[in-house]
N, C-alpha and C positions, 0 to 999 in steps of 0.2 A: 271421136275426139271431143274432148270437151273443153271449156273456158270458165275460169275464176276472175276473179279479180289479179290475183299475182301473175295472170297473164295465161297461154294456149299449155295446154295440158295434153301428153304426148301418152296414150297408153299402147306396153307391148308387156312381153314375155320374158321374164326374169327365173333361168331354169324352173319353167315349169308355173313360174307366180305372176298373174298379171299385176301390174303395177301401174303408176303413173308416173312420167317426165315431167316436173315443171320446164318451165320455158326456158330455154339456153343450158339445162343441163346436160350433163354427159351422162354415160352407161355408168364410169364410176359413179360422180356422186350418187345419183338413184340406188346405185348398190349399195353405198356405204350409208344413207338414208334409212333403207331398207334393212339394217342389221347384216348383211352379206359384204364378208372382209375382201377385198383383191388387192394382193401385193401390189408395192408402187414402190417408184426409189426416185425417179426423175421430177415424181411430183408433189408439189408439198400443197394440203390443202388449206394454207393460210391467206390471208387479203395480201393481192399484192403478184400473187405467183401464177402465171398463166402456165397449164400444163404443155407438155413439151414432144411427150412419145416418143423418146428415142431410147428407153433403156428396156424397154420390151418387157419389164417385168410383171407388166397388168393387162397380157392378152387372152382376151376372151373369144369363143366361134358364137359368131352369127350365124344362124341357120341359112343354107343356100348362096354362102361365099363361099370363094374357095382359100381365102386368105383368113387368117384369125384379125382382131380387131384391137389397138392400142385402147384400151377404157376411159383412159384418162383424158383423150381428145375426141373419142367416136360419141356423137351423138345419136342418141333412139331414135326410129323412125316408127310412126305408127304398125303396128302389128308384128315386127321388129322381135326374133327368137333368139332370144340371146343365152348362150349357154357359158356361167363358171366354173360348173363342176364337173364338164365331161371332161374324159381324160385327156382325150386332144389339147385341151385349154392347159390342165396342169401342165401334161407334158410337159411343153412348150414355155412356161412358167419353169417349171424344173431345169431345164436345160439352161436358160437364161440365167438361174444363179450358179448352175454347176459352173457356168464359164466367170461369170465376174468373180467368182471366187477363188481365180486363178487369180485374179490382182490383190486380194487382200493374203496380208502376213498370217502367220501360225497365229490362229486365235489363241492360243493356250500360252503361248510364250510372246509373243510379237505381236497381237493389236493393238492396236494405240487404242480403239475404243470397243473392248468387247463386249458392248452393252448399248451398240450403234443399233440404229435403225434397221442397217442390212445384214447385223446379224439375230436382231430380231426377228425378222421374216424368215431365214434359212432353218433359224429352231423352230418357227410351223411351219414349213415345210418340211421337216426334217432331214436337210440337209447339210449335214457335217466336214464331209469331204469333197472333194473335187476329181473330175476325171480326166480332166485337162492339163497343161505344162504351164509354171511360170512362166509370166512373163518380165521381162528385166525390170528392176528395179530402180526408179530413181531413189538419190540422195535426200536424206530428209533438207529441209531448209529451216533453221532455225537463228534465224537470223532477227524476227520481228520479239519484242519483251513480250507482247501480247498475248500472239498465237504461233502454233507450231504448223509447220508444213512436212507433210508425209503423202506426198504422192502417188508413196507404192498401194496404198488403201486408194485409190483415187480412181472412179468406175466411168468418169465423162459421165455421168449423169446431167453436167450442166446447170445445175442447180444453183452451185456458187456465182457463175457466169448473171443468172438471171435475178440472183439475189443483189449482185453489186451493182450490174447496170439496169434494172427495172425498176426494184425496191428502192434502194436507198438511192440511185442514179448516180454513182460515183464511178462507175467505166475505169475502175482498175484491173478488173479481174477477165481473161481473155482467152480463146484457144488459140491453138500455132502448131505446124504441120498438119499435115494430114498421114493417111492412113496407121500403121505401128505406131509413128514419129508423134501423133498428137498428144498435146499434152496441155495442161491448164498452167496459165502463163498470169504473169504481174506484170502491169504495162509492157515494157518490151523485153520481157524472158528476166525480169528482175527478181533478184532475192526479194522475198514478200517486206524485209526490211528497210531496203532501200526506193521501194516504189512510192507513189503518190497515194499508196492504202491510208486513210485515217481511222483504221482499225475500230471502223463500228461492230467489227465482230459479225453481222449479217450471215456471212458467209459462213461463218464458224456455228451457229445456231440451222441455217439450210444442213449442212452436210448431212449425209445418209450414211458414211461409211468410219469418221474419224480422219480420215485427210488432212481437215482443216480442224483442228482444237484450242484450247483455251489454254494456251503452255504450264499454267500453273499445274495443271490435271495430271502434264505425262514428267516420267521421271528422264535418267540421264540417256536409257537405251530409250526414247519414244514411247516407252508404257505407261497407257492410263495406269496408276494407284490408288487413285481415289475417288470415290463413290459416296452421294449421299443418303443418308438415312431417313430423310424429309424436307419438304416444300413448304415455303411460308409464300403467300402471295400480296404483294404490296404495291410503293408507289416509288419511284424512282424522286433522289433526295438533291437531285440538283438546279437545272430551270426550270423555268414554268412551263414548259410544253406537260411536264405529267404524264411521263411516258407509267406504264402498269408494268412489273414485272415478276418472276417469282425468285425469292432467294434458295439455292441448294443447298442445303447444310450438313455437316457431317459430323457429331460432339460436339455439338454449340457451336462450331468455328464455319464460318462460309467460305464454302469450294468457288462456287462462281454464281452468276447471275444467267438469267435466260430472261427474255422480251415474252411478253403477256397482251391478248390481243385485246387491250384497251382503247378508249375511244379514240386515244389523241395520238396512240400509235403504230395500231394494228399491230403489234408482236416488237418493232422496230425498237431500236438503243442507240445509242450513242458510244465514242467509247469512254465517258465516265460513267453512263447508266452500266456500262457493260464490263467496266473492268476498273472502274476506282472503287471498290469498297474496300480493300482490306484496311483501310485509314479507321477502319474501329477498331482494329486490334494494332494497333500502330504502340512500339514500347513507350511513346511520349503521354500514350491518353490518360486523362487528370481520375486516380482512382481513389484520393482521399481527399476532405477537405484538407484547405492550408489559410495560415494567418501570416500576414507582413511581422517577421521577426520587429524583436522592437529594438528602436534606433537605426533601422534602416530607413533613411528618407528615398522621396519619390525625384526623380529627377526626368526632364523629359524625354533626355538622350541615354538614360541607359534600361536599355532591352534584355532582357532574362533570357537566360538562355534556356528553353525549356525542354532541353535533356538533365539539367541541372538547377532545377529551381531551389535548389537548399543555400543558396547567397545570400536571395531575399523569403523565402519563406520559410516556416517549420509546419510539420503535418497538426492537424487540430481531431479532435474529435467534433461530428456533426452538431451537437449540441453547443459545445464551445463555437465552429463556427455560427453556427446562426444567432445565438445569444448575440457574439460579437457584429454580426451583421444588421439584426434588427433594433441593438440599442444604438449601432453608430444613426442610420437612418433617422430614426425617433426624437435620438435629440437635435438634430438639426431640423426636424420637422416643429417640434416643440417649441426651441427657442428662436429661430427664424422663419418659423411660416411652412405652410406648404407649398409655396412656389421657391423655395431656398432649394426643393429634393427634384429630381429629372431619371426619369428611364427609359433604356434605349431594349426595345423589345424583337424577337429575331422574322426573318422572313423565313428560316430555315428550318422552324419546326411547325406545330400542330396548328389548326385552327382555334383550337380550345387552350391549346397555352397563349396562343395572341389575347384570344379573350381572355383571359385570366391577369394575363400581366397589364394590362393596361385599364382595368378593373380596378387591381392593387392600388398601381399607380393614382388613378383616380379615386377610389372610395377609401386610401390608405394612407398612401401620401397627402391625395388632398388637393390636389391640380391637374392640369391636361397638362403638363410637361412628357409629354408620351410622343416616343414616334419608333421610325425602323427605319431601314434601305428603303423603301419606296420616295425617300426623300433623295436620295441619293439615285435613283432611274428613271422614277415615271413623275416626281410629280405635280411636271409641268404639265404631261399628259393627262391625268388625273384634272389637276384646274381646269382643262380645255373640255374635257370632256362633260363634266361637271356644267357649266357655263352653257354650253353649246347645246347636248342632250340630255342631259339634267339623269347621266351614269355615266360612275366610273369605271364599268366594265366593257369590254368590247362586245360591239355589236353581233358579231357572227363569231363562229369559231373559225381556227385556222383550216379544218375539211374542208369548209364550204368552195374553196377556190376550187375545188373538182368541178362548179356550176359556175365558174368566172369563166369571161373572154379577155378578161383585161386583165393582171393582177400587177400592183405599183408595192416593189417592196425598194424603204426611204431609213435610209437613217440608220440602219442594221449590216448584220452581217451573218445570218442563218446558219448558213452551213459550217458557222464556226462557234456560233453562240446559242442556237436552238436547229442542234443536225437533223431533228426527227421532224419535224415542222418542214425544215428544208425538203425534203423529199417528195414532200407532199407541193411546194411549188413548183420543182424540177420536173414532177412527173404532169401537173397540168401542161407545161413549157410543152412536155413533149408531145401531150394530148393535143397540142395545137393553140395554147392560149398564150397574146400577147403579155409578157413578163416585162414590166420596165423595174428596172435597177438604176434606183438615185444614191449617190452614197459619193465623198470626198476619197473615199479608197473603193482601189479594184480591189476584185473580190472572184470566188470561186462562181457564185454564182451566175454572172455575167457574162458565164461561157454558154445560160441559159437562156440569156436575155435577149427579146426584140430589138430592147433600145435598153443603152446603158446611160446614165448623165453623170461621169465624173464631174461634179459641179466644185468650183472653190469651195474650203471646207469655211464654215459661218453663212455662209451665204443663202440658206435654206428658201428664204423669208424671198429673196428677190426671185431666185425660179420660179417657187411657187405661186410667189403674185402674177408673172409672167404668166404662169400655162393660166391661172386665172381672166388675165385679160383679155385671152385670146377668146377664150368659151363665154365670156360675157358681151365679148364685143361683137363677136360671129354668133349672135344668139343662138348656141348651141346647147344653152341650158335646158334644163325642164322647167319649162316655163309654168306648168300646170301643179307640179310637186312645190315649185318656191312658192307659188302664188297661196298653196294651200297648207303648208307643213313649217314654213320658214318666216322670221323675222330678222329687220336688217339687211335686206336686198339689197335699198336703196344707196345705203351709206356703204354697204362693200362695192357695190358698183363703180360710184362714184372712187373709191378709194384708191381703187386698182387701174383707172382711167392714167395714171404717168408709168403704169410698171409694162410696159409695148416690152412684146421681145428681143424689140433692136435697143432700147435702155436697159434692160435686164441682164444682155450677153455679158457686156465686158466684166460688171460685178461676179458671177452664176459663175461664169467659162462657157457658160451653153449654147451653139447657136440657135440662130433666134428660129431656121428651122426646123430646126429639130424640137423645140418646144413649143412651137405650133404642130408640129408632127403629134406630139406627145398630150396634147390638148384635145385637140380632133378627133387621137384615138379614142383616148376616157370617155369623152362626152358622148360621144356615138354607140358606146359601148352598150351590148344587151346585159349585161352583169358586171361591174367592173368593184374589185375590194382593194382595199390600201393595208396594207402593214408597213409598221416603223419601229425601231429600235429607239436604240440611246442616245443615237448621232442625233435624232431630233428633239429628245427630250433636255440632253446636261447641256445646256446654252442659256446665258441671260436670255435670250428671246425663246426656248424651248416654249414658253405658253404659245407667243407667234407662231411657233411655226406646226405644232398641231393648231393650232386655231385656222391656218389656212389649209390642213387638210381637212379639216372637218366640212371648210366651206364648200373643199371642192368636191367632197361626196355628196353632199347632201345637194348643194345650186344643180348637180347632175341626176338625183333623183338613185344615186348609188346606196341606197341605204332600204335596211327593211323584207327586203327581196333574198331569196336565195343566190349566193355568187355578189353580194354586196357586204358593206360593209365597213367599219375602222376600226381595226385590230393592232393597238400596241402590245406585241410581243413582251409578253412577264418577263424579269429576269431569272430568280429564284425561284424555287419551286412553291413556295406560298406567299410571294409578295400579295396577291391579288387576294390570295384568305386575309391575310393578316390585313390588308388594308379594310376589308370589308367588316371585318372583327373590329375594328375603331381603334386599330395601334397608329393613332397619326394623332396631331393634338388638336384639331379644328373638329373634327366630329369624333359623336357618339358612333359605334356599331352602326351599318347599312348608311354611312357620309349622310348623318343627322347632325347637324349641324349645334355643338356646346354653348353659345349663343343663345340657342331658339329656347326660349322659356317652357315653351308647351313639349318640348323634346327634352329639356333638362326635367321638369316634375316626371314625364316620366320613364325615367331612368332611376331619379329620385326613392320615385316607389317603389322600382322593382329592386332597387338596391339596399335602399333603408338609409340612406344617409342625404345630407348637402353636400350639394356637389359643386365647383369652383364653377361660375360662367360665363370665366375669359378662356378663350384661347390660350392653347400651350404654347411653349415655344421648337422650334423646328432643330434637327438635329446642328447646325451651323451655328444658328441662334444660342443653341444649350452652352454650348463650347463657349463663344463670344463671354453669354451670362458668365462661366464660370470664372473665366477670365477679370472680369468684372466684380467678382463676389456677390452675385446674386445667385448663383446657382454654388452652394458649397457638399450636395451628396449626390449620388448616383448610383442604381441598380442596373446593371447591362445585362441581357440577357444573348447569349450567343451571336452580338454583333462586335466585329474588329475594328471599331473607329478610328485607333492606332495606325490601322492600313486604309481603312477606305475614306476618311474624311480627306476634302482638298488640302493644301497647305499643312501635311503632317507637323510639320514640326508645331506651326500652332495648337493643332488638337492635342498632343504629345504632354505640349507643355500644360495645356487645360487639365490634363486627365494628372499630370502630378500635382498641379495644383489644388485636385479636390483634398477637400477633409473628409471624407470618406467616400469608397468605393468598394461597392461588391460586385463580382465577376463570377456570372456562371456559364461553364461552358465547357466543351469536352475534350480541350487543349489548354496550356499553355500557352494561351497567342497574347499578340503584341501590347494588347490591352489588358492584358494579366498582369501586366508588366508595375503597372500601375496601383492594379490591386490591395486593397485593406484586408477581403478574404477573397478567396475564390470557394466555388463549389462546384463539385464534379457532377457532370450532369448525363443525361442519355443521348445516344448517337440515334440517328432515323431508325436504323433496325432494332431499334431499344425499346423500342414504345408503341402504341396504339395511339391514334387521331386520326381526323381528317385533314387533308389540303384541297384547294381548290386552284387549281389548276389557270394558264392564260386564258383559256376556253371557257372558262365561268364552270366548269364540272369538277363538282365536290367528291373526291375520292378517299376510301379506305388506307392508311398505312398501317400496319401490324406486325405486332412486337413477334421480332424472329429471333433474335437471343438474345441470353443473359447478361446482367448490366453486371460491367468488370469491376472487380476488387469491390470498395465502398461507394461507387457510384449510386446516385438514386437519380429518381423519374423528373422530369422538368416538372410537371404539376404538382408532384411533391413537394418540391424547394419551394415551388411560389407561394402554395397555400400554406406552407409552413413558415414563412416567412410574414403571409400576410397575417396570421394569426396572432406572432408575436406584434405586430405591428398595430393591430387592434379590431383587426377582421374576423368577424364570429362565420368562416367559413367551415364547411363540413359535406365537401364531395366525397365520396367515397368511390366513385366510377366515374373515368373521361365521358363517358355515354352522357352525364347528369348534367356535366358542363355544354356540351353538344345541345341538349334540349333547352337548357335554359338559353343559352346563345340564340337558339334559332326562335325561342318564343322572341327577344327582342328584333329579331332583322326580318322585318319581310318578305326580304327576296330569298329566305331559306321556309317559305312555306311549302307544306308537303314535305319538305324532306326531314326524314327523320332518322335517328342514329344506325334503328333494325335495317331502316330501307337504304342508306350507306351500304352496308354491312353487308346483305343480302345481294344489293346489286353491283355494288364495286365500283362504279361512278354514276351519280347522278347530276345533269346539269340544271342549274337555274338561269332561270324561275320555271316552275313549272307547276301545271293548273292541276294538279292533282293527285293524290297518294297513288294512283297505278298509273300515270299520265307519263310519260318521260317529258324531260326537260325540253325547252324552247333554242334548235344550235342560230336561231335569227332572232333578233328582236327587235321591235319597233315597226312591227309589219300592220299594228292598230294604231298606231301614232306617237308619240314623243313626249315622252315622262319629264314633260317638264310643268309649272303652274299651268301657263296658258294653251298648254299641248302642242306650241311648236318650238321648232331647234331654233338657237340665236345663230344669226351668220355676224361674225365681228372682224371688221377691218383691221387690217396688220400694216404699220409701216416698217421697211428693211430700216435696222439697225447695226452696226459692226458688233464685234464682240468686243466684251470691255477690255479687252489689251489684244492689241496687233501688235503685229512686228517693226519693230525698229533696227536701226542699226547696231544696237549691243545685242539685240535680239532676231536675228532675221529670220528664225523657223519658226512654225507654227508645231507646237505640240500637240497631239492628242492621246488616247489612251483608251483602254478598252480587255477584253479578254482573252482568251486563246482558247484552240477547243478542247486543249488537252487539260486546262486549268480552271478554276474556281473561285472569281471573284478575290479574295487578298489571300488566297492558297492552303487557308487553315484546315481543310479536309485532303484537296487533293496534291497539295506537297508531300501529304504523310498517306499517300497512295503510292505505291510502290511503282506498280506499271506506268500510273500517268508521268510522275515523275522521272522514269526512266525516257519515256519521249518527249518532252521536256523538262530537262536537270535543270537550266537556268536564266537568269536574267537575259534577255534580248531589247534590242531597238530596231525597230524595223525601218531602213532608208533605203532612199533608191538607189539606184545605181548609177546615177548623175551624182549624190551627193557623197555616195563612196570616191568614185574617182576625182569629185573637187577634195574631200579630205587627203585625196592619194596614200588609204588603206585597203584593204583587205576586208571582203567578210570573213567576222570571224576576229577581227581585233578588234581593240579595244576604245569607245569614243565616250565624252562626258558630255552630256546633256545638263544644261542649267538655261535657272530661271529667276524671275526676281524671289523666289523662295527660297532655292536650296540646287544643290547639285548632286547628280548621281552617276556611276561609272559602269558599263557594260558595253557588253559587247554586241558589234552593228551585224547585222543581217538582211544581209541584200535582199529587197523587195521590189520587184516592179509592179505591185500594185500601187505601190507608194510615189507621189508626185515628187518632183523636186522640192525644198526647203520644207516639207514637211517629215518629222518623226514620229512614228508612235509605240508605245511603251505598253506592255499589258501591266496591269498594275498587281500581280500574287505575287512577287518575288520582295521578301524583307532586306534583301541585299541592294537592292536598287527598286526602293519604293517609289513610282512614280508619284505617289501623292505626296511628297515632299515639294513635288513642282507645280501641279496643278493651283490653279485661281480657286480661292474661296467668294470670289463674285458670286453673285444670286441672282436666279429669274425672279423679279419680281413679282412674283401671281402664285406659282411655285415652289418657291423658296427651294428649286435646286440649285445646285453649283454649277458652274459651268467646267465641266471634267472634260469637255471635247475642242477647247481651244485656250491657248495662251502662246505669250513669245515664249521662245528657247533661243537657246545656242546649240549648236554643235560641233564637238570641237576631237579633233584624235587625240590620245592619250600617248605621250610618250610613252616608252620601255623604258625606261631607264631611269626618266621621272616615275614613277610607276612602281618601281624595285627600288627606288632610294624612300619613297613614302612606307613603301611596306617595312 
């Protein structure tokens, strides 16, 4: 026996070959190591999947048993003769498909999947037929839009069982009866349609046999017909988790999607990573430019219908639009300045088009009037972060909580807004780690939680101070980390000396033991990491309230360490690029601040021009400007301000208000509406870039098909745009813009576009062209001047409108899992769509039966904005006199109600509170209006 580093090294007898066991392997792995194949069907060898030994199809003899040996779970023992190719072993192999091959259909007329796993091994084995009797038959189930269920393909392999509840932790998928009778079940023997599946597909990617498929694949009789012709491998185009995956294609058109074992999700999807694409081949997608016919005026209230955009627009040729696009620009740049022009740049495409566009914007236009969604999510957490540890990126990745004892997720909703990340807290939960869930709504994950704190929604600021007080007052800090790493002690100390748990309750809802519970634990904790969402960022106090999480990681010495940490959850899938790319208006590339003289020269130089060195203004702000007539043009690039700004009708009326507007994007959405031209741009699988991920890991996407009709590439229209606008630009490869981008950002040293490319994701920062990235940081100290974190005192503040009596609910707002942000991708998603078709208000069931309706009728929510009509859907995660709204639905835009209040540090909205009403809708009023 011998010993490495990677640990006790096991050598035996591999027919006839000695070899070596690393530590904890099995007979298979070592085999499949070794070049030597052994059928398997129960086991799948991906992160995630513990093998299982029940399908007998990977048995091998050990010399001097009398039994043969399952591969896949029998570990080598030193000197250990293990034979694959005697005949005993086939046999025995052989028999075990002659018999499962009684449960699969006529391959030649009836497989659902003739090109499965299990009948891949049967053609090496050559085994064609069976010698055995059917066995009955169940009924397919096709009940779910997503995937098909065909049972009679279905071997108990168990695979799905351990895909649903280990993998992804979702404990829908089940056995029931025993012997003949057993069968794989949906919670309680449900059609797969009606259960609690949130159709990650998991299951449908484990299977061995076609059982479980991807319904678009099999026709009317359950038969696969479509097969693809190649693999493109990429990045999934929706949140920040950055799942990798590969697209299947068939004639340019994509069959479906499969999970790729990337950093951030081990092979795992979601189901829009796993089944909303067809929205690029959707009949609405924008394939030629168009121009605002003339004499149609802009009005704020009427929305384009864009199955029909020939009302207000007629088709142009590219040259006509962009003429028209870069002279409207020009002259308003010309004769009112370049702080008169503003662009809103996207979270939703490349790294290189973030740089680009806000480039333009700056070296074209002529100002930092530049931003994106990140003002709209994070960027009260961005200021906090910024201030505190002098980065805006998060400390650790979301893995890291495999090395947590404590993990606090605040302000989110995971398993509905980042499903792949979720699983990875569900499954420390089960590994044994304490999970607190803070959040003004239940939620799914809370069924995983130690401790859960329905706390009042606003109220972030007062608990927080509380578990504060309690760890400052029980000097249960690390006294030796503040002493050494921290400034500010003093004055948070003092600050938090009136926020006692028994003051904190009646504001919070929490009791006061329970947040000394919740204190006690963090602080004692040997690894404890924080993640937060939106519920803590969209708040006038959102800076507050990351500002007292950072305190409280850091006064605990929670930071730097493996299983430590502060991770706000990205939304999009390249907010975190684009904001690092410098689409915000207060910094340059790498949050260098437009201000700093010594950071303006150089930028100066590398760009060849002067550069404005005020600060731009914030996406809220632009709107107010336009209102105002300071801001009279605007380039939008794939953001829907129409839907996502607070208080639509205001932004609405802004955007008819400009004197000119250009709109590029690869719909018709709500902000087309407005439009002077639009230009038809590429969908994610349309292109080549990079995104960078929540994780700080910079990954590949690649162009998997053809851009439709006269569509052209996003860095095309920019750089053609900025050309005419007086930019002597001339990239000729995304790679160029890639390399220049990263000579100005430092935290993209070492990485380069080949070593992208090459390796698929690399994270920053990292110390070296063959080094991988850093998944902790600040484990050598804190990137700020004086190299320590600020701790900064918080006083609790209300939100700036509570309830009154015209108003006695509190609204909030948010996503769904099945949707996208203001729904311009996944409305014109077929399947997402089909599981959610429409508008909802999610109320409890206290305030259904005060309205004495029904889920499922119809209630109007209003505010001092505007009113909207949908229908209520019974939630008991939801507290009494609270509603919330997901905001993708154009029929009942929640952002017509939402507050344009601002954090002041941040300058987000506050999207997560204001008064409503709620009120049922007559029938009858209802049919007289229509």
């Amino acid at each position: 026996m011998t010993t490495n580093g990677a640990g006790k090294e096991i050598t035996f007898t591999l027919d006839g070959r000695e070899v070596e066991a690393r530590d904890g392997e099995t007979i298979w792995q070592v085999a499949q190591r070794h070049g030597v194949e052994i059928p398997h069907l129960c086991y799948a060898p991906e992160p995630g999947y513990r093998p299982d030994g029940n399908c007998r199809a990977c048995m091998v003899e050990v010399e001097g048993e009398r039994v043969l040996a399952a591969s896949c779970i029998r570990k080598p023992a030193p000197g250990m003769k293990v034979k694959v190719a005697s005949e005993r072993a086939k046999a025995s192999r052989k028999m075990v498909f002659e018999l499962l091959l009684a449960d699969q259909p006529d391959r030649e007329t009836q497989a659902h999947d003739p090109v499965s796993k299990f009948w891949g091994w049967a053609d090496k084995m050559g085994i064609a037929t069976g010698r055995f009797p059917e066995r009955q038959k169940p009924a397919p189930d096709r009940s779910h839009p997503a995937m098909a269920v065909n049972l009679d393909a279905c071997i108990h392999c168990n695979l799905c069982v351990r895909a649903c509840r280990e993998v992804q932790v979702n404990d829908v998928i089940g056995m029931a009866g025993r012997g003949y009778h057993e069968k794989i079940v949906f919670d309680f023997d449900d059609p797969m349609g009606n259960s609690t599946c949130v159709a990650c597909g998991e299951c449908v990617q484990a299977c061995p046999t076609g059982a479980l498929m991807p319904a678009t694949l099999l026709d009317a009789n359950n038969v696969r017909t479509e097969f693809p012709d190649r693999k493109v491998d990429s990045v999934c185009p929706y949140c920040g988790v950055g799942c990798q995956l590969t697209y299947q294609i068939k004639d340019d058109k994509l069959l479906y999607v499969t999970g790729r074992e990337g950093p951030a999700n081990e092979n795992r999807l979601c189901v829009k990573g796993r089944f909303g694409f067809d929205y690029v081949s959707n009949p609405q997608r924008l394939t030629k430019p168009m121009v605002r016919k003339d004499g149609v005026a802009k009005r704020a209230a009427d929305l384009v219908d864009p199955s029909n955009p020939w009302t207000h627009f007629r088709e142009a040729t590219w040259e006509e639009a962009m003429e028209r696009a870069a002279k409207g620009l020009v002259k308003i740049r010309d004769r009112d300045g370049p702080r008169a022009l503003a662009g809103f740049g996207s979270a939703k495409g490349s790294n290189e088009e973030a740089y680009l566009f806000q480039k333009l914007v700056r070296t074209g236009f002529g100002s930092n009037n530049v931003d994106h969604c990140t003002r709209l999510c994070h960027a009260s957490s961005v200021a906090a972060l910024l201030e505190g540890v002098g980065s805006a990126a998060v400390t650790a990745t979301f893995n890291e909580c495999k090395n947590s004892d404590v993990i606090i997720v605040i302000g989110a909703n995971p398993t509905e807004n980042h499903p792949v990340a979720a699983t990875f807290f569900k499954q420390a939960a089960k590994r044994g780690a304490k999970l607190i869930v803070m959040d003004p709504r239940g939620q799914a994950l809370a069924r995983h939680a130690w401790q859960m704190l329905q706390f009042k929604n606003g109220t972030d600021v007062a608990m927080l101070n509380g578990i504060l007080n309690v760890i400052i007052e029980e000097k249960l800090y690390d006294q030796q980390y503040v002493q050494s790493n921290t400034e500010g002690f003093d004055q948070l100390a003092e600050s938090v000396k009136p926020f006692t748990p028994e003051e904190m309750a009646p504001i919070c809802g929490i009791e006061p033991d329970v947040l000394r519970k919740v204190a006690r634990t963090f602080a004692r904790a040997e690894s404890a990491i924080i993640f937060w969402g939106m519920g803590v960022s969209q708040h006038t106090h959102g800076t507050d309230n990351a500002r007292c999480l950072i305190a409280l990681s850091l006064i605990c010495g929670q930071i730097g360490r493996p299983g430590t940490g502060l991770h706000p959850l990205r939304g999009q899938n390249n907010v975190q690029g684009a904001s690092d790319a410098g689409l915000i208006p207060m910094f340059f590339p790498d949050y260098k601040s437009v201000e700093d003289a010594d950071t303006r020269a150089k930028y100066e130089a590398a760009w060849g021009v002067t550069l404005d060195p005020k600060k731009g203004k914030t996406v809220v702000e632009i709107m107010d400007a336009v209102h105002a007539d300071e801001i009279k043009g605007m380039y939008i690039m794939g953001e829907n301000p129409a839907m996502s700004d607070p208080d639509l009708n205001h932004a609405r009326g802004a955007l008819a208000h400009l004197e000119h507007l250009v709109v590029q994007d690869i719909f018709l959405t709500e902000t087309c509406s407005y439009a002077d031209v639009i230009l038809p741009a590429s969908a994610w699988p349309e292109k080549d870039g990079t995104v960078t991920n929540t994780n700080r890991q910079v990954q590949m996407g690649r162009m998997a098909l053809p851009l439709p009709g006269d569509a052209r590439q996003d860095l095309w229209i920019i750089q053609d745009l900025a050309r005419r606008i007086g930019c002597n630009w001339n990239y000729t490869h995304v790679s160029e813009v890639f390399e220049e981008m990263a000579r100005l950002m430092p935290a993209l040293d070492n990485i380069t576009w080949e070593r992208v490319e090459r390796e698929y994701h690399v994270t920053y920062p990292t110390d070296g062209p063959d080094i991988p990235g850093r998944d902790v940081v600040f484990d050598t100290g804190i990137p700020r001047p004086n190299g320590l974190a600020k701790l900064v005192a918080t006083k609790y503040t209300a939100p700036d409108e509570v309830p009154d009596a015209e108003f006695p609910f509190v609204l909030t707002t948010g996503r769904q899992l099945e949707h996208w942000h203001t729904g311009a991708m996944t409305r014109r998603a077929s399947i997402l769509d089909a599981l959610e078709p429409g508008a909802v208000a999610n109320v409890s069931r206290g305030t259904i039966a005060r309205l004495g309706i029904a889920p499922g009728d119809m209630i109007r929510v209003s505010t001092r904005r505007g009113a909207v009509e949908l229908a209520a859907r019974q939630d008991d995660a939801i507290p009494d006199d609270v509603v919330f709204i997901p905001f993708a639905y154009v029929e009942a835009a929640a952002n017509l109600l939402t507050n344009p209040a601002l954090d002041p540090f941040g300058k987000i909205p506050e999207f997560k509170y204001c008064a409503a009403q709620v009120e049922a809708v007559d029938p009858a009023t209802r049919v007289a209006a229509e």
